[in-house]
N, C-alpha and C positions, 0 to 999 in steps of 0.2 A: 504494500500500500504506500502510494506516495504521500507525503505529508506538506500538505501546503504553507506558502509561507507564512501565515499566522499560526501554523503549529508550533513549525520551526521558531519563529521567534519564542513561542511558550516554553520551548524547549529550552532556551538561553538562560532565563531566569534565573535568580538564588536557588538549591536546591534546598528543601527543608525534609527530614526525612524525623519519623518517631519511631521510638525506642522505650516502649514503656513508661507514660508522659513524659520522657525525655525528650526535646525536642535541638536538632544541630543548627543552628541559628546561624548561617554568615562564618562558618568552624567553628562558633564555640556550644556548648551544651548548655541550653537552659531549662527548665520546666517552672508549672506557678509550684507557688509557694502561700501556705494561708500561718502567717504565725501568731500564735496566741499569748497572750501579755495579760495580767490581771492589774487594774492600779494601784496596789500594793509592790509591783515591781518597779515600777517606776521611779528610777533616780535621778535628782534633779531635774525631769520634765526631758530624760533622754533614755530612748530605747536603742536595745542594736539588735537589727533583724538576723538572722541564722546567714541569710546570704545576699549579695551584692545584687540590686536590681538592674535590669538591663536599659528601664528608662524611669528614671526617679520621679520624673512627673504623672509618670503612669501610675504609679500605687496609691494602692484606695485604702482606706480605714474603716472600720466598723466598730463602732460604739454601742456595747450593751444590745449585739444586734440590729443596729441602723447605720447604712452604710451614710458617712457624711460628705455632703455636695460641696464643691466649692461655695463659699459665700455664710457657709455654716459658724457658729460661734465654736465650733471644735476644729480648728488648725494647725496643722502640721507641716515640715518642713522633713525634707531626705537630704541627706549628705551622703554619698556612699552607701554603706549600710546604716548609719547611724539615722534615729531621726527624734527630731527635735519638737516636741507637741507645746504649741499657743495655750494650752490649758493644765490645768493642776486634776488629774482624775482620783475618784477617791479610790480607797484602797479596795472596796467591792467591785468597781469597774472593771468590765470584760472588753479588753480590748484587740479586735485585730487586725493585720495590714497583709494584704491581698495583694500580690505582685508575681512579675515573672523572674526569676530571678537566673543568676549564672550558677551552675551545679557546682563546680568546682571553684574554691578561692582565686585561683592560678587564672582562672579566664576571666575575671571579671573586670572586666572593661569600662572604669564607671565614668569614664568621662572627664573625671577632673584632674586639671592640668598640676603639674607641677608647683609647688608654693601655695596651692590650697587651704586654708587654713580654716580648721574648725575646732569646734568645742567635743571631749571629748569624756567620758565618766566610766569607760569601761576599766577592767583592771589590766588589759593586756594589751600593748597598741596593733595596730591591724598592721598585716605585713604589707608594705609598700608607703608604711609613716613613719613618722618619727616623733615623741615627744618635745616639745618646748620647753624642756625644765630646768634649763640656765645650768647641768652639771654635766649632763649626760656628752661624753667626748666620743663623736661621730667622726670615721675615718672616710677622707674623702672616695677614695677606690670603692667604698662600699657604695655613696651614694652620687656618684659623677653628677646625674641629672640636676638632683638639688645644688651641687656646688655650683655647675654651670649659671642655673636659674640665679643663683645668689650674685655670682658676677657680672650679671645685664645691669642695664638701666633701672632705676628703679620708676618713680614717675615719672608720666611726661611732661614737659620741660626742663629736667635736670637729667639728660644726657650722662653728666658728670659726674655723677652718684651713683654709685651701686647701691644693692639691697644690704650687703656686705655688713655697713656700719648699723644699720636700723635690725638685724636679725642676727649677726652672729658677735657672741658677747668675747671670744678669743678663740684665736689660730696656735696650733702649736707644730713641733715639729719631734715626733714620735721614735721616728727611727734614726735621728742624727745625722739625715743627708743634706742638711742645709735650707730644705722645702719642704714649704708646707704640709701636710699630710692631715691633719687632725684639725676638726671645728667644732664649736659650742654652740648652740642656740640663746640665745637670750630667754630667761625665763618670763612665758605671757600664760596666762589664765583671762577667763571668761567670768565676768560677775554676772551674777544674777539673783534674781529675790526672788523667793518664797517661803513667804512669812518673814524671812531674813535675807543679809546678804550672803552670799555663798559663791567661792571663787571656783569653777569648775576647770581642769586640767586644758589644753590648747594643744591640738600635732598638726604636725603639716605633712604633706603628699612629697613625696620624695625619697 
């Protein structure tokens, strides 16, 4: 059977093939994912989903069984996997977030660039961050990207400035060849209130 050309072009397409709602998205493997949170888990008004979504604006929530529309007084933000909710839920509150997400850590492609910086409350930092905690000595070979990003321009109009002086609090030199090798981060936290103020941990993408 000859296949004409509007097949043929069908045929060009992304392939998407399933694998037990695994689905290979573009090469990487994602399926949904429905994760459940009660408001008693919630710290500081920050959750971290099981896995990295493939489009953060695409994830939906459900409150106590009511999925919440835009425009609703229940608001939330995605960062990666982390996300950040506009409201204090009480500690009976059944919370879930409905998304497709990347199956494996290693593929998940979340979009945000290098120098990203967010608030974070987990105990562990996510592989591909780094905390901001003004001690922690980061060996540049491990993280080239970030060093590179840190030696651009920082805003525009000052060409002249790097990021350099505004984010790393000192350089050292580790192994004794004369060059640099080793950086600090300046230490930055996130305040926030409820009920009080409360200074929440900061990592960057890198």
């Amino acid at each position: 059977m000859t296949c004409p050309n509007s097949c043929a072009a069908a045929a060009a397409s992304p392939t998407v093939t399933v694998e037990e709602t695994v689905l290979t998205l573009d090469g990487a493997r994602v399926r949904h994912y429905n994760d459940p949170f009660t408001g008693a888990e919630v710290s500081f008004q920050v959750l971290e989903l099981t896995h990295w979504p493939v489009d953060s604006g695409a994830v939906q929530m459900a409150l106590n069984g009511v999925v919440q529309l835009p425009g609703s007084s229940y608001q939330f933000q995605v960062h990666g996997n982390l996300v950040s909710l506009g409201f204090t839920p009480a500690a009976t509150d059944s919370i879930h977030f409905m998304y497709l997400g990347y199956v494996t850590t290693g593929e998940s492609n979340d979009g945000l660039p290098v120098g990203c910086i967010i608030p974070y409350h987990g105990a562990v930092v996510p592989a591909g961050w780094v905390a901001m905690d003004g001690v922690t000595s980061l060996a540049i070979a491990d993280h080239p990207a970030l060093w590179a990003w840190l030696n651009e321009a920082g805003a525009t109009g000052t060409p002249s400035l790097t990021r350099l002086a505004a984010f790393v609090s000192s350089t050292s030199d580790a192994d004794g060849d004369g060059t640099t090798d080793h950086f600090v981060l300046v230490a930055v936290s996130y305040a926030t209130w409820i009920g009080s103020s409360y200074a929440i941990p900061v990592i960057i993408k890198g």
